[in-house]
N, C-alpha and C positions, 0 to 999 in steps of 0.2 A: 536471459529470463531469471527473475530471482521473486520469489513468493516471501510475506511476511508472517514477523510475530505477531500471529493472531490476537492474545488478548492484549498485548499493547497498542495494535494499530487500531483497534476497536475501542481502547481506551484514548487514543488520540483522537479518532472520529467523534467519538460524543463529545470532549472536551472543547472542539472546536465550535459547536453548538449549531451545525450546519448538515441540514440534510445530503441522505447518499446526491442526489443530483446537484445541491451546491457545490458540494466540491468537487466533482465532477468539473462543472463548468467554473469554477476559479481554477481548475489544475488543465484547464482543457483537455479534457479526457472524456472516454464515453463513462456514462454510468455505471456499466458493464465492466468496467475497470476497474471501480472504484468499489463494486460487490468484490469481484474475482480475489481483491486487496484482503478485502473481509472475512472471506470463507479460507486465507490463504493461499489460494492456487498461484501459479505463476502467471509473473505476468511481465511487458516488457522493462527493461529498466527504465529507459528514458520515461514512461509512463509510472511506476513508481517514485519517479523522483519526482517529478511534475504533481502527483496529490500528497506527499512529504513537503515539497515546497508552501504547497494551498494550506497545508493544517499548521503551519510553521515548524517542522520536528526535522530534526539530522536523519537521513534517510537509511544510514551506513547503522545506525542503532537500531534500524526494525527492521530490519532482512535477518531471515531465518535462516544463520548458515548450517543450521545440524541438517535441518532438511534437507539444502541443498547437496550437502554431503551425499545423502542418502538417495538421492535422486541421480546421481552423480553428475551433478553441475561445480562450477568452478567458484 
């Protein structure tokens, strides 16, 4: 599980110029995935990478590792 950099992945969602459920459904993902990305929370990787891929951005740049730190994930 690894949760993102909220203003940057927010700032990648809007640049991409596609609603939460577009990219949803270009990253085949729920929508609910694609909030969870928003608000931060964790969420799975393979599913992170999969709405990283849909918005075109390097996924490894918008995971939040201080959080994960603190959460104590790896």
């Amino acid at each position: 599980m690894v949760c993102a950099k909220v203003n940057q992945i927010i700032a990648a969602m809007t640049a991409s110029c596609m609603s939460p459920k577009e990219i949803a459904e270009a990253a085949d993902v729920s929508v609910n995935t694609v909030y969870r990305m928003r608000r931060g929370y964790m969420v799975k990787m393979d599913c992170f990478g999969k709405v990283c891929r849909a918005l075109g951005i390097e996924a490894e740049s918008y995971i939040d590792y201080d959080r994960l730190k603190q959460r104590g994930g790896k």
